[in-house]
ChimeraX commands (.cxc) that place a marker at each C-alpha (Angstrom):
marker #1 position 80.96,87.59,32.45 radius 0.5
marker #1 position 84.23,88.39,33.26 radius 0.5
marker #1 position 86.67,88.21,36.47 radius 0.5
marker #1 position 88.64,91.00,37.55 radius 0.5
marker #1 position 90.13,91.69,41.28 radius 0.5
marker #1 position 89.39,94.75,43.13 radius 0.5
marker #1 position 92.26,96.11,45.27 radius 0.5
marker #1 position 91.38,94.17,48.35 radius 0.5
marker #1 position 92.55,91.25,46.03 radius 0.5
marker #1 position 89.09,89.59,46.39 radius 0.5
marker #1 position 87.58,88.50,42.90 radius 0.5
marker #1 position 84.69,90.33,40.98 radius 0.5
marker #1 position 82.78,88.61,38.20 radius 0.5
marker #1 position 81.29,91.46,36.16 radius 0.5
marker #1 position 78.89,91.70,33.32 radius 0.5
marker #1 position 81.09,92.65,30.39 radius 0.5
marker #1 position 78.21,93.91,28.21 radius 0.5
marker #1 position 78.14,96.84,30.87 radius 0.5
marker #1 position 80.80,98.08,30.40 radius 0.5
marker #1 position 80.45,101.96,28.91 radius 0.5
marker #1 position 84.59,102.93,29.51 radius 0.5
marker #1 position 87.66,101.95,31.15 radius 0.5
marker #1 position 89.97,104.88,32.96 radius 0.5
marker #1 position 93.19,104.35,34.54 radius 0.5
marker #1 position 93.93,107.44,36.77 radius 0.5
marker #1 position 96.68,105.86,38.62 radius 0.5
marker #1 position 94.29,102.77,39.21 radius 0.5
marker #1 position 91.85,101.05,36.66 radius 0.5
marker #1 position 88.60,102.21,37.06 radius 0.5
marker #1 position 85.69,100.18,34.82 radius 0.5
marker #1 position 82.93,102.71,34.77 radius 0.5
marker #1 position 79.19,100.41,34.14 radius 0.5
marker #1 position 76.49,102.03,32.10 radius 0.5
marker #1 position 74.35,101.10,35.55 radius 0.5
marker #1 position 76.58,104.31,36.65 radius 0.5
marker #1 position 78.61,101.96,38.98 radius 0.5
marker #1 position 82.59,102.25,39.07 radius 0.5
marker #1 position 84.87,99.59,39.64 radius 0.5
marker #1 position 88.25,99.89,40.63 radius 0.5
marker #1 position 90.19,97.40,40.15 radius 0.5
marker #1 position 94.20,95.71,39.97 radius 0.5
marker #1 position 94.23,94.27,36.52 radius 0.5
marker #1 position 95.73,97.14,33.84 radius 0.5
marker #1 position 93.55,98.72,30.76 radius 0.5
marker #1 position 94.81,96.50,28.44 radius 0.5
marker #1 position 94.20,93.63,30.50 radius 0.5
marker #1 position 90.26,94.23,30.99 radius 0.5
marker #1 position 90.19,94.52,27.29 radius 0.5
marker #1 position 92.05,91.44,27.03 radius 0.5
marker #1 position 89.66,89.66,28.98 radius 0.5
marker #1 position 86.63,91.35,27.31 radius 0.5
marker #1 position 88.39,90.44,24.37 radius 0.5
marker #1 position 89.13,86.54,25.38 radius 0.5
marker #1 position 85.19,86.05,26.89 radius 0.5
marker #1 position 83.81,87.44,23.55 radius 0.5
marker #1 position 85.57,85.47,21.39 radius 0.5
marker #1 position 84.87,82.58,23.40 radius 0.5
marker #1 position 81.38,82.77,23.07 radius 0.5
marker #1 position 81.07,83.68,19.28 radius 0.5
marker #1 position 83.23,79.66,18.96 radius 0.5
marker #1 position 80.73,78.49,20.97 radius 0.5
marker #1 position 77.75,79.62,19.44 radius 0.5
marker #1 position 79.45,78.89,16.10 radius 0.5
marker #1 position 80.07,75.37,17.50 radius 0.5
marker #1 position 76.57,75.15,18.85 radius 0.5
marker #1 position 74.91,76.53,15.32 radius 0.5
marker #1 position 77.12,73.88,13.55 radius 0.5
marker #1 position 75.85,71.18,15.58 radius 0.5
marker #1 position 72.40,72.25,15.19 radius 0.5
marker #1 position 72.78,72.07,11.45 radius 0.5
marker #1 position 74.25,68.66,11.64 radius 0.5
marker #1 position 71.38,67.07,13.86 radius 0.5
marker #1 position 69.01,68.75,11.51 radius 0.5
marker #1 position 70.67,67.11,8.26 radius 0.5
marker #1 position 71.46,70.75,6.88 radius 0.5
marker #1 position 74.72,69.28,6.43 radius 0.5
marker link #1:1,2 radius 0.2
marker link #1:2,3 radius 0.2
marker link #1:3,4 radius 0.2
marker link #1:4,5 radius 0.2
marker link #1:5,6 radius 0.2
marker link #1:6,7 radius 0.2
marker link #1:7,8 radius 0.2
marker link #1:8,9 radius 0.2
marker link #1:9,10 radius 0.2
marker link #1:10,11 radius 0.2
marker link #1:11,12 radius 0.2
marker link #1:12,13 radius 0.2
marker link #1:13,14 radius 0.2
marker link #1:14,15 radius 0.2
marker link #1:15,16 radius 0.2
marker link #1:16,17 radius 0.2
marker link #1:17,18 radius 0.2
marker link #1:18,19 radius 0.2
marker link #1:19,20 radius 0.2
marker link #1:20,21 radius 0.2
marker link #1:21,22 radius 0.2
marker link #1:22,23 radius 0.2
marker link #1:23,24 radius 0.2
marker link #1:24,25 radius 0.2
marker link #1:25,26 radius 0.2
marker link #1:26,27 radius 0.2
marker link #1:27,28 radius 0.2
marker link #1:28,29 radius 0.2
marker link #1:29,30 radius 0.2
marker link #1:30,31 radius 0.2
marker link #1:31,32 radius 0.2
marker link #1:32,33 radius 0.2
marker link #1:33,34 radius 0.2
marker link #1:34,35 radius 0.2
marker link #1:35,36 radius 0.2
marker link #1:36,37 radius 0.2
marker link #1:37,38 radius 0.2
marker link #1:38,39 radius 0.2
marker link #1:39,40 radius 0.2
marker link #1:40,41 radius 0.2
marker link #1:41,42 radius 0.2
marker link #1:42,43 radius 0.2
marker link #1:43,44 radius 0.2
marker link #1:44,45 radius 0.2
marker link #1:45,46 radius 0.2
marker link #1:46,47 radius 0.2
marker link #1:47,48 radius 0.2
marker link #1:48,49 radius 0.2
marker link #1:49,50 radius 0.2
marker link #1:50,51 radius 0.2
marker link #1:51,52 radius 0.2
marker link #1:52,53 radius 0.2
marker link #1:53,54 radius 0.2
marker link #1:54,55 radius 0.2
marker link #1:55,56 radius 0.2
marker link #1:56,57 radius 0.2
marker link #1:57,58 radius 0.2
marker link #1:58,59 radius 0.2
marker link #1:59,60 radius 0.2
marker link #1:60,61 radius 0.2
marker link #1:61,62 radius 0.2
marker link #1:62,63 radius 0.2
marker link #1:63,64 radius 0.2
marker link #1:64,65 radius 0.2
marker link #1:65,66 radius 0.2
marker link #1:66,67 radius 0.2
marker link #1:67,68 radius 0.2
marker link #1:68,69 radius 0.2
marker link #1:69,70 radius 0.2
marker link #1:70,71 radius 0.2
marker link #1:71,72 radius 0.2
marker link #1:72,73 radius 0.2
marker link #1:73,74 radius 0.2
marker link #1:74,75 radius 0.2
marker link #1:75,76 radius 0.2
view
């Protein structure tokens, strides 16, 4: 899940799996595969930034959480 800020400036948490494209045409619109567009204040590069940012931090923590796992287990 990501946050993003529509152009009201109120805050949107959005599923980032959803996500099928991103336009800018003046303003960024994040077009969902539900069919559902989003416009919103942060720039292209900036969603994909925070795509970016959420799915790396998720990969660490399963990674983390895998590592642990094998620990507990005595796998290592």
């Amino acid at each position: 899940m990501i946050t993003v800020t529509r152009l009201n400036d109120s805050k949107l948490v959005i599923n980032s799996d959803l996500i099928e494209f991103i336009e800018a045409i003046p303003d960024t619109i994040i077009s969902l595969t539900t069919g559902k567009k989003i416009m919103v204040k942060e720039s292209t590069d900036t969603v994909i930034q925070i795509v970016a940012e959420f799915r790396n931090k998720v990969r660490s923590i399963r990674i983390n959480n895998s590592d642990t796992h094998a620990v507990s287990n005595g796998s290592k």
